[in-house]
C-alpha positions in Angstrom: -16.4 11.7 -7.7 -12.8 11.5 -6.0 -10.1 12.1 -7.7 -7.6 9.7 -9.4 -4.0 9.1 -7.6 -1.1 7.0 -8.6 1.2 5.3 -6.1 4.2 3.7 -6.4 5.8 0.7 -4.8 9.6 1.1 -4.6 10.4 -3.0 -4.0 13.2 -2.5 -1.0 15.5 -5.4 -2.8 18.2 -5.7 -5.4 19.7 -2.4 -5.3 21.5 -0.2 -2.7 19.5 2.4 -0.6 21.2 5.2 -2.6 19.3 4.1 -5.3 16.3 3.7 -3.9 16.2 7.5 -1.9 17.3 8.5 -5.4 14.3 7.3 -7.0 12.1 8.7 -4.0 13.1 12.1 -4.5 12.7 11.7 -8.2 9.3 10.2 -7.8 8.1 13.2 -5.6 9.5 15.7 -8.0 7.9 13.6 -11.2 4.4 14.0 -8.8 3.3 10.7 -7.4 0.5 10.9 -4.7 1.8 7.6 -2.7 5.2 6.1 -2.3 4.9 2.8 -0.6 8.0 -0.1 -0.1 6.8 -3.6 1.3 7.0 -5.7 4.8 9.3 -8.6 3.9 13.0 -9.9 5.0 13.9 -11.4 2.1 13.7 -10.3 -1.8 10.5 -12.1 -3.3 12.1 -12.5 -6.4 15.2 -13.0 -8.3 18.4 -14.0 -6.4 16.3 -15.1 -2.8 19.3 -14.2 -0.8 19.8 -10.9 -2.8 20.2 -7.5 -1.1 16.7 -6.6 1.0 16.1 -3.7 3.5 13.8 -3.3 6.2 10.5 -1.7 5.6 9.9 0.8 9.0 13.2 2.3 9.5 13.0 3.2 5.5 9.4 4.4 5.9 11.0 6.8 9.0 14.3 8.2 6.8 11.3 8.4 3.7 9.1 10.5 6.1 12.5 13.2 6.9 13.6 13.3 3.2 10.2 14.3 1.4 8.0 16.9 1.4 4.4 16.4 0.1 4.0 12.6 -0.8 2.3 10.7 1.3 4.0 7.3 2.3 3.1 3.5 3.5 4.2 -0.1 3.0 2.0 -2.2 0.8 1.8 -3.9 3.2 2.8 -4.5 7.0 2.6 -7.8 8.0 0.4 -7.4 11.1 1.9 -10.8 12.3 6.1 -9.4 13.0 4.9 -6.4 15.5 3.2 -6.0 19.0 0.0 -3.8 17.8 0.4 -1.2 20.2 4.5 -0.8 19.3 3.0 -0.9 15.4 1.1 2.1 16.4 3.6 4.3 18.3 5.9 3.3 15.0 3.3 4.3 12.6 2.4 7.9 15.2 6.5 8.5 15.2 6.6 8.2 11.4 3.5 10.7 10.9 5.1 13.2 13.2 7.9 12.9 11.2 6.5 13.5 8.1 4.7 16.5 9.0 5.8 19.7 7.8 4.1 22.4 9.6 0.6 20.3 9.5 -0.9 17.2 9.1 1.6 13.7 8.8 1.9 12.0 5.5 1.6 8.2 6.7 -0.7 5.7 5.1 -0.7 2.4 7.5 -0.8 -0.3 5.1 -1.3 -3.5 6.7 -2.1 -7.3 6.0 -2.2 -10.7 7.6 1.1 -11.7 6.0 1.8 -14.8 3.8 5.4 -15.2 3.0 6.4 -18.1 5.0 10.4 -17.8 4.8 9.7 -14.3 6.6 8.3 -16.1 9.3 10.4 -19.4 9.3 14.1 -17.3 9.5 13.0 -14.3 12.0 11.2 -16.9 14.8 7.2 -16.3 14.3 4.7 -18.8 14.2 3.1 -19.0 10.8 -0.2 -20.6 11.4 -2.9 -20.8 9.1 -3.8 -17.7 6.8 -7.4 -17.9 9.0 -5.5 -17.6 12.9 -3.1 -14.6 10.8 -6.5 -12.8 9.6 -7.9 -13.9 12.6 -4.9 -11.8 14.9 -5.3 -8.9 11.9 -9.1 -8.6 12.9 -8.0 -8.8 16.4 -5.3 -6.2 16.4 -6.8 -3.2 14.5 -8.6 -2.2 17.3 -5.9 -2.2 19.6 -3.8 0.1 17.4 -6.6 2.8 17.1 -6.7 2.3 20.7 -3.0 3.1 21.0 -3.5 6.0 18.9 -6.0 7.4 21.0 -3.7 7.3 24.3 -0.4 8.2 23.4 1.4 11.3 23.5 1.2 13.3 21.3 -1.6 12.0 19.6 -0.8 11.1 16.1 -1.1 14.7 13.5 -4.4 13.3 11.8 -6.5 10.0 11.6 -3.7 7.7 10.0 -5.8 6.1 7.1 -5.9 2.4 6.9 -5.6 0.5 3.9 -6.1 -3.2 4.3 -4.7 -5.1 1.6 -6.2 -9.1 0.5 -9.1 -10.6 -0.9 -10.8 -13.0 0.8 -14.0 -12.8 0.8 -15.4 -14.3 3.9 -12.7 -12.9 6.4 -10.7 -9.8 4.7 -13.4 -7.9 3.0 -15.3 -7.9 6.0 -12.5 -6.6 7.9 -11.7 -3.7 5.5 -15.7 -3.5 6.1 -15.4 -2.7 9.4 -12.1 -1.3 10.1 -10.6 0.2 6.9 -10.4 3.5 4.9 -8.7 1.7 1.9 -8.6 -1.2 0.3 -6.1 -2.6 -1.9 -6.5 -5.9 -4.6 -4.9 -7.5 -7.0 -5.9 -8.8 -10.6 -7.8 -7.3 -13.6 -10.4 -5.0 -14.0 -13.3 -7.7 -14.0 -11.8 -9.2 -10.7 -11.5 -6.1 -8.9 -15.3 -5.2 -10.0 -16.4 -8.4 -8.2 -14.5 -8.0 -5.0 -15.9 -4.1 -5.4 -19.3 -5.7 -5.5 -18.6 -8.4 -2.2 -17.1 -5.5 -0.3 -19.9 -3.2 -1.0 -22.4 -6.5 0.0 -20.1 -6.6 3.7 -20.7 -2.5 3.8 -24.4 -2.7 3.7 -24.1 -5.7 6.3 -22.4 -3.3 8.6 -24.5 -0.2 8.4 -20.7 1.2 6.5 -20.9 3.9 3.4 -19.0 2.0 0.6 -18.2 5.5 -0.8 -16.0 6.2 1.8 -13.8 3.8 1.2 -10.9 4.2 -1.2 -10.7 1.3 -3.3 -6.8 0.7 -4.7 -5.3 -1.6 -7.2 -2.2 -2.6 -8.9 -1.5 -1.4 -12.6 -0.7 -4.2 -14.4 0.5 -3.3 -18.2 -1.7 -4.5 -21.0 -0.1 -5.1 -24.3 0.4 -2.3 -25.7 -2.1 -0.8 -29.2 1.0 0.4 -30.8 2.8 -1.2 -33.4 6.0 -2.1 -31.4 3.3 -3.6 -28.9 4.7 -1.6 -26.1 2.9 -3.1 -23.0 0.1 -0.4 -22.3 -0.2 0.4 -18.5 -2.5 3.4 -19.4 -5.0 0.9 -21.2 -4.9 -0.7 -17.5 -6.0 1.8 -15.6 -8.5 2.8 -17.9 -10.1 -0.6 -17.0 -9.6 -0.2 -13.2 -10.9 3.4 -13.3 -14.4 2.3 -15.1 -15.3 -0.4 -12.1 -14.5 2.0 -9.9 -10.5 2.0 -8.6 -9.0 5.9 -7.6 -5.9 4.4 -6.0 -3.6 3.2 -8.9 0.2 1.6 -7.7 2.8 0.3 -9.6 6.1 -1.3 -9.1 9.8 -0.7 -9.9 12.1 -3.1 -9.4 16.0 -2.6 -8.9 18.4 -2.6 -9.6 17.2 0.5 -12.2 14.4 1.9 -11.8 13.1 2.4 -15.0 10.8 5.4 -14.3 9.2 5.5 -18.0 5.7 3.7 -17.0 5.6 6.5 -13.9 5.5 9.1 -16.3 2.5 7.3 -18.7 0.8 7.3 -15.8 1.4 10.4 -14.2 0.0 12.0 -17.5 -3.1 9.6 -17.5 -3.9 10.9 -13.8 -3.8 14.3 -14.7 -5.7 13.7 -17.7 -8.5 12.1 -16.2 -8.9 14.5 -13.1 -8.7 17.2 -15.9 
């Protein structure tokens, strides 16, 4: 059975970049597996016109200043890049984040949703079925671009495809994905588990060898003080079948306490 890993989602708002490479060199040193920022222009809450960096230039200065984690958005919007300039962004980031052998780079990508995004940087929004329509679309063409530039990227770049439709994005991540990523509790991830493994058998795909990821949201907590629990969480998600768990900090602080819960659930359950 594979292994537990914890990744966490540095949110790229509210805060100075100080802070945030701060907190990405004391997140390697703590032991994450994944350290992933998001795709957006604009903070997604609190003050909407608050302080908000971009996601691929970070991912490239994350990629020189650490060693071992691996590293990703959560996730691209497929919609604000050409595919093929997407994949000699996401090759240049591997290469960089080499050291001595394979790259680091998880490509995290989905069909995008956050119309202000769209509305203040000049793309068409659409409908979400034209965005997963172009994400179904564009995949391809980025493995393609992977395959013809030079030098190739260090390793297959693993692809984690983020959403739950059920129709449209779990047949993608079917197809065309080595991870998937959802959101909601433990008996909503089982059932999209179940409707992804249903799209693998329609495609002749192993479900096993896809990594199936989900966000740690805290339970309350079984203390007295009712500390909210995110251990009790991933208990859940582990049990129906999750091995990718992520997490958010928010700035401006960081407060790094639910890393370290976490950190020493991993290890005790790959123990």
């Amino acid at each position: 059975m594979s292994r537990a890993r914890l990744g966490v989602q540095i949110q790229p708002q509210h805060t100075a970049y100080a802070d945030i490479r701060r907190t990405v060199a004391e997140l390697e040193e703590l032991g994450v597996d994944v350290l992933f920022n998001w795709d957006h222009f604009f903070p997604l809450n609190g003050d909407r016109d608050g302080a908000h960096f971009e996601c691929w230039t970070m991912l490239a200065a994350w990629a020189e200043a650490t060693e071992r984690v691996e590293l990703g958005a959560l996730v691209t919007c497929n919609s604000y890049r050409n595919p093929d300039l997407l994949a000699d962004m996401a090759r240049t980031v591997d290469h960089i984040s080499a050291r001595g052998g394979e790259g680091r780079l998880i490509l995290g990508i989905g069909s995008g949703w956050f119309q202000r995004d769209y509305d203040e940087y000049g793309y068409e929004f659409g409908t979400p079925g034209r965005r997963l329509d172009a994400l179904d679309r564009d995949l391809p063409r980025i493995r393609q671009r992977w395959g013809r530039l030079n030098p190739a990227p260090t390793r297959p770049i693993p692809v984690l495809v983020g959403g739950g439709g059920e129709r449209k994005t779990l047949r993608i991540v079917a197809e065309q994905a080595d991870i998937w990523h959802g959101f909601g509790d433990a008996e909503r991830i089982a059932h999209k588990h179940s409707v992804l493994d249903e799209w693998c058998a329609r495609v002749g795909r192993d479900p096993a060898s896809i990594e199936r990821s989900a966000g740690v949201s805290p339970l309350p907590g079984r203390h007295p003080e009712n500390v909210p629990d995110h251990a009790a969480s991933a208990d859940a998600l582990y049990a129906v079948g999750t091995r990718l768990f992520t997490v958010g900090l928010r700035g401006p602080k960081h407060d790094l306490g639910p890393v370290r819960d976490l950190i020493a659930w991993r290890d005790a359950v790959n123990s």
